[in-house]
C-alpha positions as CSV (number, residue, x, y, z in Angstrom):
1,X,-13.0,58.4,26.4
2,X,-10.9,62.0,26.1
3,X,-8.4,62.0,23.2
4,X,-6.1,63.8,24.2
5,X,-3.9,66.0,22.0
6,X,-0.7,64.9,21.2
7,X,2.7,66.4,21.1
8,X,3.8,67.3,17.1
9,X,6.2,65.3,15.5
10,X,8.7,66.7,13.4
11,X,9.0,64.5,10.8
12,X,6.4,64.1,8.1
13,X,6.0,61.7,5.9
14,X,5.7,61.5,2.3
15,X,2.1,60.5,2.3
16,X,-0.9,60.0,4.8
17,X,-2.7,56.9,3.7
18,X,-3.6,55.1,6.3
19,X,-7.3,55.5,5.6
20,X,-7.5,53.2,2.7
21,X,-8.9,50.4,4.7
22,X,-11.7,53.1,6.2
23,X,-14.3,50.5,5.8
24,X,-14.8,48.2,2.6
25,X,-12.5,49.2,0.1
26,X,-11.2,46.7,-2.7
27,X,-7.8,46.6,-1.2
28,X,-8.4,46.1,2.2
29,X,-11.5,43.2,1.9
30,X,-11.2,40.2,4.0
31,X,-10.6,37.0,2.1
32,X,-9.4,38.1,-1.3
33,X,-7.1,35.4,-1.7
34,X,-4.0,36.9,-2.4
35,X,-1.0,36.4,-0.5
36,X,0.4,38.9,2.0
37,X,3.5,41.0,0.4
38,X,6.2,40.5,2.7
39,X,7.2,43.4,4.9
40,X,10.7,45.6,3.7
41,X,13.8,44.9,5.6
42,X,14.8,48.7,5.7
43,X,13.0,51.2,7.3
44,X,11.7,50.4,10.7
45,X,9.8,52.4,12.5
46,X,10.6,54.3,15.9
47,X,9.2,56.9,18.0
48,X,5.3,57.1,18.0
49,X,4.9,54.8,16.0
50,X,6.9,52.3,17.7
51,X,5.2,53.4,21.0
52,X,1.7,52.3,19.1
53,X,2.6,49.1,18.4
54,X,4.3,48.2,22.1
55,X,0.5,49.4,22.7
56,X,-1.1,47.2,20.3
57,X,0.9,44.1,20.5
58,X,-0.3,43.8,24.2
59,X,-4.1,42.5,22.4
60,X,-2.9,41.2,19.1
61,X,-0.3,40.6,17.0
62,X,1.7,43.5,15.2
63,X,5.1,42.2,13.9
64,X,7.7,43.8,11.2
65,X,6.6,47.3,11.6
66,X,7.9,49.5,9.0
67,X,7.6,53.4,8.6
68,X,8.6,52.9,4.9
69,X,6.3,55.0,2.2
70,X,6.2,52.0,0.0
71,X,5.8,49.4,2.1
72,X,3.6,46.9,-0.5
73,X,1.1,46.1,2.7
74,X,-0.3,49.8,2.9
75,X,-3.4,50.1,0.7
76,X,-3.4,50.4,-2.5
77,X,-6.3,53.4,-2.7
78,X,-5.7,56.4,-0.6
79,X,-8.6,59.1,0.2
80,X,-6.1,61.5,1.4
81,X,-3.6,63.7,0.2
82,X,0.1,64.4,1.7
83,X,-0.1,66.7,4.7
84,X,-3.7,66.3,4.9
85,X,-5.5,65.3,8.1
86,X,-2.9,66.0,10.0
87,X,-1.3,62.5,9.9
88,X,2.4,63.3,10.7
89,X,3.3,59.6,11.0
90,X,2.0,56.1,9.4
91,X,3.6,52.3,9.1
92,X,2.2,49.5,8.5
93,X,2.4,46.0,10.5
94,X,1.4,42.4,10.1
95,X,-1.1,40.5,12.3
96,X,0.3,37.4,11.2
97,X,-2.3,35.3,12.9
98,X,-5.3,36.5,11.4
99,X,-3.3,37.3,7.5
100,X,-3.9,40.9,8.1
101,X,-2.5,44.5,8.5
102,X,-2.5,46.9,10.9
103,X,-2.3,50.5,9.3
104,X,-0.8,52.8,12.6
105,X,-1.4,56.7,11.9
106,X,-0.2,59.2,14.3
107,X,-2.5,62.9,14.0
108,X,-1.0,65.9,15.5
109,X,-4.4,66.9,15.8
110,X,-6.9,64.2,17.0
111,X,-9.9,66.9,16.0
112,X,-8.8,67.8,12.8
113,X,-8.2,63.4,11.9
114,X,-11.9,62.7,12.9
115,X,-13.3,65.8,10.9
116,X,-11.8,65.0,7.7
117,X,-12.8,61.2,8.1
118,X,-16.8,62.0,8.7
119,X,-16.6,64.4,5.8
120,X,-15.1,61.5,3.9
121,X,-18.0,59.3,5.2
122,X,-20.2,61.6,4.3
123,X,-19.2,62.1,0.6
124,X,-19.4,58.5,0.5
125,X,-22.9,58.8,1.6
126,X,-23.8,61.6,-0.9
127,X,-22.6,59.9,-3.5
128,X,-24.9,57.0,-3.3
129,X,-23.0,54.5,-0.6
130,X,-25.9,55.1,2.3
131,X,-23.9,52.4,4.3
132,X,-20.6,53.9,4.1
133,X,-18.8,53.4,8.0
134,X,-20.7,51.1,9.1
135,X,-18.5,48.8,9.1
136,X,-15.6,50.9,10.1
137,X,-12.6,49.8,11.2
138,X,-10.8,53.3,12.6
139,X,-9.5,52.8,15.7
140,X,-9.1,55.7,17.7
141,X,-6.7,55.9,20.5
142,X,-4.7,58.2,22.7
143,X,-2.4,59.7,20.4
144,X,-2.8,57.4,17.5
145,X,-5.4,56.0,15.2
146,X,-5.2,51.5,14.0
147,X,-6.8,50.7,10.9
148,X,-6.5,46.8,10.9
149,X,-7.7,45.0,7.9
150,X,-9.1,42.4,9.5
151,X,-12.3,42.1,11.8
152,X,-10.9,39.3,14.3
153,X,-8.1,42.2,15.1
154,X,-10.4,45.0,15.1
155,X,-12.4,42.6,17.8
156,X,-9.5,41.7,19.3
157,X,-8.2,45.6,19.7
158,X,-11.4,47.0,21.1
159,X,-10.8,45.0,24.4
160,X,-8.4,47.5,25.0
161,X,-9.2,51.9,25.4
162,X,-9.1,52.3,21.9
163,X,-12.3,53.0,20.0
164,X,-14.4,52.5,16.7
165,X,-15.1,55.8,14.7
166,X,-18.4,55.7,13.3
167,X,-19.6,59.1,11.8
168,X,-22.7,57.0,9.7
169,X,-25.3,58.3,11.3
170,X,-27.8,55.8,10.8
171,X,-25.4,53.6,13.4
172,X,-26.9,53.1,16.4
173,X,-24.5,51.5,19.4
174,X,-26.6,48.4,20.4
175,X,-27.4,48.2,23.9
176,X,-24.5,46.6,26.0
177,X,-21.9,48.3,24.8
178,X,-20.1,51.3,25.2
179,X,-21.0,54.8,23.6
180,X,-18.8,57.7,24.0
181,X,-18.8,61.1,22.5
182,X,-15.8,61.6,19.4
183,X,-14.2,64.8,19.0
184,X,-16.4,66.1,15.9
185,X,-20.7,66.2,16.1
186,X,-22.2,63.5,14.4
187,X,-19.7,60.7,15.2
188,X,-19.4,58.4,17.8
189,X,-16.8,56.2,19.6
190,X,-17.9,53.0,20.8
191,X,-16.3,48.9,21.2
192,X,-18.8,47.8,18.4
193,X,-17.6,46.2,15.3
194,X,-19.7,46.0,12.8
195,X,-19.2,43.4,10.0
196,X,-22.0,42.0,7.5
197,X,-20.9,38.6,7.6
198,X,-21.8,38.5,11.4
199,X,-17.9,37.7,12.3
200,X,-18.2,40.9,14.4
201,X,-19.8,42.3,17.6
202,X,-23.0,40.4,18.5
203,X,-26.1,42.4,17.9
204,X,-29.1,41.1,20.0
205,X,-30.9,44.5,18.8
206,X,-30.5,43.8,14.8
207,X,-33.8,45.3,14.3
208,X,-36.4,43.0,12.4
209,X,-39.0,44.3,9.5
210,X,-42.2,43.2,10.5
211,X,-43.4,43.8,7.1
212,X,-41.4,40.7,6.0
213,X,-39.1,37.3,7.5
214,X,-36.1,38.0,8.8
215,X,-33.9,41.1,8.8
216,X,-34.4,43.9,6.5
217,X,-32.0,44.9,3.8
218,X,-29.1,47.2,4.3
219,X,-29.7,51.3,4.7
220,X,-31.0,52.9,1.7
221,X,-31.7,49.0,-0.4
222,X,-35.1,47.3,-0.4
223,X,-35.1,44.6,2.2
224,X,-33.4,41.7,1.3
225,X,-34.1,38.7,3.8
226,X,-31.1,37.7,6.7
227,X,-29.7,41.1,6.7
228,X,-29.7,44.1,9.2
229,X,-30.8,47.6,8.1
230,X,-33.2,49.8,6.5
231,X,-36.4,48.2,6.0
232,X,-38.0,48.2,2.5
233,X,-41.3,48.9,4.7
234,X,-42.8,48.5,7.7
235,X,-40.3,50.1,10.5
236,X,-37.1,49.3,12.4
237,X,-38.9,50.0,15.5
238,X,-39.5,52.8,18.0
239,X,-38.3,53.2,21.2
240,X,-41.0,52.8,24.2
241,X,-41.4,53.1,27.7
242,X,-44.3,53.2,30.5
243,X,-43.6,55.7,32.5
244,X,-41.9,59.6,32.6
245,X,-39.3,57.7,35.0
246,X,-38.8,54.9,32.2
247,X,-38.3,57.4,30.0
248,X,-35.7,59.5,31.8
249,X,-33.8,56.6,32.5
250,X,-34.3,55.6,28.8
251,X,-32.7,59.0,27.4
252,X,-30.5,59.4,30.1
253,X,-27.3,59.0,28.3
254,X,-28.2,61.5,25.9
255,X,-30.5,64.4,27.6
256,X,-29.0,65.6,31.3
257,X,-31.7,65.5,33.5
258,X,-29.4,66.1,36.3
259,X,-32.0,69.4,37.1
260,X,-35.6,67.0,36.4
261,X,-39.0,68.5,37.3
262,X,-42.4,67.3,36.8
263,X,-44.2,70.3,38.2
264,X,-46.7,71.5,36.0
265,X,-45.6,75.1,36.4
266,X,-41.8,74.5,35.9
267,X,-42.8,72.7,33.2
268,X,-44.4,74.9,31.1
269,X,-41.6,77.5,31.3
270,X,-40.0,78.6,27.9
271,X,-36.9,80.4,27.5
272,X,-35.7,83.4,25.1
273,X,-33.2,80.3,23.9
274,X,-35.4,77.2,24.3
275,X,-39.2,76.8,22.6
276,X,-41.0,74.1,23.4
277,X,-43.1,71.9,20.7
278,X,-45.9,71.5,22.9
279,X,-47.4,74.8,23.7
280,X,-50.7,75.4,26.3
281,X,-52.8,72.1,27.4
282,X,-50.5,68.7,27.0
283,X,-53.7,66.9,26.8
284,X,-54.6,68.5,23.8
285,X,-51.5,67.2,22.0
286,X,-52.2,63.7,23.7
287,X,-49.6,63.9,26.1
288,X,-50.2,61.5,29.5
289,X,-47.0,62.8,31.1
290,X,-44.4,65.6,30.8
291,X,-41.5,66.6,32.6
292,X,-38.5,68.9,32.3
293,X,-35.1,68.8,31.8
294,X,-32.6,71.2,32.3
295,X,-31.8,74.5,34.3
296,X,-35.1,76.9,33.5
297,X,-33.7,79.8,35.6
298,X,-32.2,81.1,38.9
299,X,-28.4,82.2,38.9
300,X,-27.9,82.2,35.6
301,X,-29.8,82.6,32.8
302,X,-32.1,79.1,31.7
303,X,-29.8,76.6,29.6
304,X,-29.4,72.7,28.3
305,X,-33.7,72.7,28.6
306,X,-35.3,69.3,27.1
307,X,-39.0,68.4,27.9
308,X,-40.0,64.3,28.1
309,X,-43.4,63.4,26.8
310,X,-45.8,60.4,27.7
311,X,-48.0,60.3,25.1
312,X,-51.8,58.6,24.4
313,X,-52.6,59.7,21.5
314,X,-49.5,59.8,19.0
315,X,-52.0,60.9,15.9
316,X,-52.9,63.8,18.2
317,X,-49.5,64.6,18.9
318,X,-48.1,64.6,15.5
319,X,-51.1,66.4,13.8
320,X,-51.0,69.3,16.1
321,X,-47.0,69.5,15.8
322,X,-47.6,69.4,12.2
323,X,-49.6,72.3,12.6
324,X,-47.1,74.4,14.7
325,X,-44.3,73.3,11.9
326,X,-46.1,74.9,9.1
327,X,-46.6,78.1,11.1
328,X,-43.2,78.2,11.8
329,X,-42.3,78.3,8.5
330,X,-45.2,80.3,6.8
331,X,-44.3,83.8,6.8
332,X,-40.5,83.6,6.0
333,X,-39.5,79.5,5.2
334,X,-37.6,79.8,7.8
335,X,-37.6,78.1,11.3
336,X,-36.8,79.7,14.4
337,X,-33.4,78.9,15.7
338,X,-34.7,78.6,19.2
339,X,-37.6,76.5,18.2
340,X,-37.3,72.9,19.4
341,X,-37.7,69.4,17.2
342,X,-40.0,66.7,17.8
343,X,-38.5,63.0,18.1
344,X,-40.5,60.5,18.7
345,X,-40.9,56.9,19.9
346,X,-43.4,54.7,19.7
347,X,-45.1,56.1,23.0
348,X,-43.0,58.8,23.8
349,X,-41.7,62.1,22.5
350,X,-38.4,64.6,23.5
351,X,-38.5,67.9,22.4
352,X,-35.0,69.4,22.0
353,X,-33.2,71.8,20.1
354,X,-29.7,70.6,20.8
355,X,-27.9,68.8,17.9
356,X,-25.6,66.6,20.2
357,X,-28.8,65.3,22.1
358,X,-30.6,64.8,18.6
359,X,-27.4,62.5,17.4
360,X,-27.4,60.5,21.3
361,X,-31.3,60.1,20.5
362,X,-31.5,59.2,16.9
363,X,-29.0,56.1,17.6
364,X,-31.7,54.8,20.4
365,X,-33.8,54.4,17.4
366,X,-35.9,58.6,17.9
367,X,-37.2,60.0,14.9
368,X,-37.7,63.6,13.6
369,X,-41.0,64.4,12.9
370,X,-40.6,66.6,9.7
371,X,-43.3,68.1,7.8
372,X,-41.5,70.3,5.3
373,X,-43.0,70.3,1.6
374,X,-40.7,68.3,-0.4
375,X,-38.5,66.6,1.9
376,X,-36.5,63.8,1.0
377,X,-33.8,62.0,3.0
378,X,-30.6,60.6,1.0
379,X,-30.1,57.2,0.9
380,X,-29.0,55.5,4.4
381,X,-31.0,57.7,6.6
382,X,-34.5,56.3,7.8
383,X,-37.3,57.4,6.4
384,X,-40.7,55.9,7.8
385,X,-44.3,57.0,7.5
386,X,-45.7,58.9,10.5
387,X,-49.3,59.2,11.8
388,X,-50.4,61.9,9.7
389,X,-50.6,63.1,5.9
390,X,-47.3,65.0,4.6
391,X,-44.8,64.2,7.2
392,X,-41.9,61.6,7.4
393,X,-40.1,60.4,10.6
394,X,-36.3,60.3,9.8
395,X,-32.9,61.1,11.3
396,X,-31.8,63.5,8.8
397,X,-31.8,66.7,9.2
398,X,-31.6,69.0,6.2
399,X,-29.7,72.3,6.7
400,X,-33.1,74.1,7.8
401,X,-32.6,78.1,6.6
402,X,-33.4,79.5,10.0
403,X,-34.1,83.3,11.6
């Protein structure tokens, strides 16, 4: 889904909350027992706003919307700051079914809303909370942004075009359901609610840890038994396929392979812009298959190149990309900015150096082969063991000093 850019309002109000209910905060939980504060008689809301809710009320309820600043149903903790995220607008209205709110922000800039919520996720993350956004509940729409407080509406508002922002980049969108790029790198729009209780989207893909029963525990926690997330060991599982077609089809929402070539020769062209991991003889890196994505010349100069890999002999692979890793970094620390990264599957390998076709791959379950000395991922990122000595597969990325 495009977000398109909306039109800027001229009043501001006093403050831009309408983030408190982001994901799990103490105001916002389901269930808390408390009764609902009844709704202000002054103050109701017009405009954009008003225009929201005509919006929302077509897939759930939204009555007594108010525009007032202290309205007692807003939450109660506020990441933001007046003026900041460029929330021009925000009321508050009651889903009177399910005993919940509806927090209604309108951005004058969509970009600049979605960039200040991932860094938000991501201090969350840094701080220690490695499952921060998972369970988000910002809804993002054309022109405005629902924050309901309650999953049945969240559930009941992604029948509709608006979106869940999720910019935890451990998510992955399970298969079946709908995965479209957000406005900032490293988030993702998608109809997928996440909930721990399991009162949200089914997951037939809640990856299992074979090194115990049941589910694993939640990203960054040893495994605790019946829920989803980061294994305490053992692995959430690697993609597969049998075939270079299988695997095109696999990736094919995240790598274009509109220009696809298995031709040896085309193949094993390299660009001033694009370095390949796998270097001379595939089958000395154990690779059963290869192809090419991407334009490698002609017209234009080459651009958007990806290379597929089959591969036999997984040890092999990962041993001799060790290898080229290290020499990367020998003389100066530094990798080359052209030099692609290694994810791998279970079977199967693509070597990119795009970031937005890392993030597409990483939620179908890829991981980085890294083999820098030291390297530790923060807590809700994967971290596995790979086939050989001193590397990690993860889906962090550090900020690698490049040349």
């Amino acid at each position: 889904m495009h977000i398109q850019r909306i039109r800027r309002i001229r009043r501001a109000l006093a403050t831009t909350a309408a983030l408190a209910c982001l994901t799990t905060l103490s105001a916002c939980k389901e269930g808390g027992g408390a009764a609902r504060p009844a709704a202000p008689a002054a103050s109701p809301a017009a405009g954009p706003l008003a225009e929201a809710q005509r919006y929302v009320r077509q897939y759930t309820s939204c009555e007594e919307l108010s525009a007032a600043a202290d309205d007692p149903r807003l939450p109660s903790d506020d990441p933001t700051e007046a003026g900041q995220w460029s929330v021009t607008e925000r009321g508050v209205c009651s889903d009177k079914p399910e005993h919940g709110e509806i927090v209604l922000s309108v951005p004058s800039d969509m970009k600049e809303f979605q960039t200040r919520y991932k860094q938000y996720v991501m201090d969350k993350i840094a701080g220690g909370d490695g499952g921060y956004g998972l369970e988000s509940r910002v809804l993002v729409g054309k022109g405005f942004v629902a924050t309901p407080t309650r999953t049945k509406t969240a559930l009941a508002l992604v029948r509709s075009e608006l979106r869940v922002l999720t910019c935890n980049p451990t998510f992955p969108v399970p298969k079946g359901y709908k995965r479209e790029k957000a406005l900032v790198e490293g988030c993702v729009l998608s109809d997928f609610v996440g909930s721990s209780d399991g009162s949200g989207s089914p997951n037939l893909e809640t990856p299992q840890d074979p090194a115990g029963s049941g589910a694993s525990g939640k990203p960054g926690q040893p495994g605790q038994p019946g829920q989803p997330g980061q294994p305490g060991q053992g692995s959430l599982g690697l993609p597969r396929a049998a075939s270079i077609a299988e695997l095109k089809t696999l990736v094919g929402s995240s790598v274009d392979c509109t220009h696809f070539s298995t031709d040896p020769a085309t193949v094993a062209i390299e660009s001033i812009d694009y370095a390949p991991v796998v270097t001379g003889d595939p089958l000395g890196w154990g690779v059963t298959g290869r192809a090419l994505c991407g334009e490698p010349a002609g017209a234009q100069r080459a651009h958007d190149l990806n290379w597929l890999d089959t591969v036999g002999d997984m040890k092999k692979m990962q041993t001799k990309a060790k290898a080229a890793q290290l020499a990367d970094l020998k003389d100066d620390g530094k990798l080359r900015a052209t030099a692609s990264l290694l994810l791998v599957g279970e079977n199967i390998a693509v070597e990119t150096n795009d970031p937005d076709v890392r993030f597409g791959l990483y939620q179908q379950q890829f991981l980085y082969l890294n083999c820098l000395p030291g390297f530790s991922a923060p807590a809700g990122y994967r971290l596995e063991k790979s086939k050989v000595d001193g590397c990690v597969l993860t889906n962090y990325e550090p900020e690698h000093p490049v040349r």
